[in-house]
N, C-alpha and C positions, 0 to 999 in steps of 0.2 A: 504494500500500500504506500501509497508519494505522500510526505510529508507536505504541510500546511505551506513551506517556503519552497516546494520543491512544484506544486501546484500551482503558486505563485508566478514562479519563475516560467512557466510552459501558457500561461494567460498571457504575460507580458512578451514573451516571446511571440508566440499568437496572433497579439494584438499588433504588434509590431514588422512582422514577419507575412503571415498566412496570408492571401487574399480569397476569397470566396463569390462565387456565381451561382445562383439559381435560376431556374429554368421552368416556366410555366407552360402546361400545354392547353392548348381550346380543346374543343369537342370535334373539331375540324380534323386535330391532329391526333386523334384517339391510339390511329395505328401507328404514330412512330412514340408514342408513351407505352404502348404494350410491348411494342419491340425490346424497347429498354427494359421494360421491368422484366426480359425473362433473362438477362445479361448475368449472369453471376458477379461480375464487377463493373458495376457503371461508372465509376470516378474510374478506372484502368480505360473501359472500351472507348468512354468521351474523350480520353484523353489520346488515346491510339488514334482514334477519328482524326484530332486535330494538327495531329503529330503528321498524319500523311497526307492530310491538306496543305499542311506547311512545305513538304518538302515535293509536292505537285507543285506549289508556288514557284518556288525555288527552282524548280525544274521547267520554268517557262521562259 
């Protein structure tokens, strides 16, 4: 178990450090929110997503 300063320290880090995105989907988009939910890691496959967008980019 993390100690009260060692909790501390992982909030400030956190807060300092981490950035976060959510993602809302319509009714419209039903089928790519079901897609994702059957993903076993969806912060891994959004991110693999982005990752070979980026280097399709890159490759233009």
């Amino acid at each position: 178990m993390a100690t009260e300063a060692q909790l501390r320290a992982n909030a400030k880090y956190a807060k300092a450090n981490v950035k976060r995105v959510g993602v809302s989907f319509y009714p419209s988009e039903r089928d790519i929110y079901e897609w994702l939910q059957t993903q076993p890691n969806k912060q891994g496959y959004v991110k693999a997503l982005i990752r070979a967008d980026m280097e399709r980019a890159r490759g233009e």
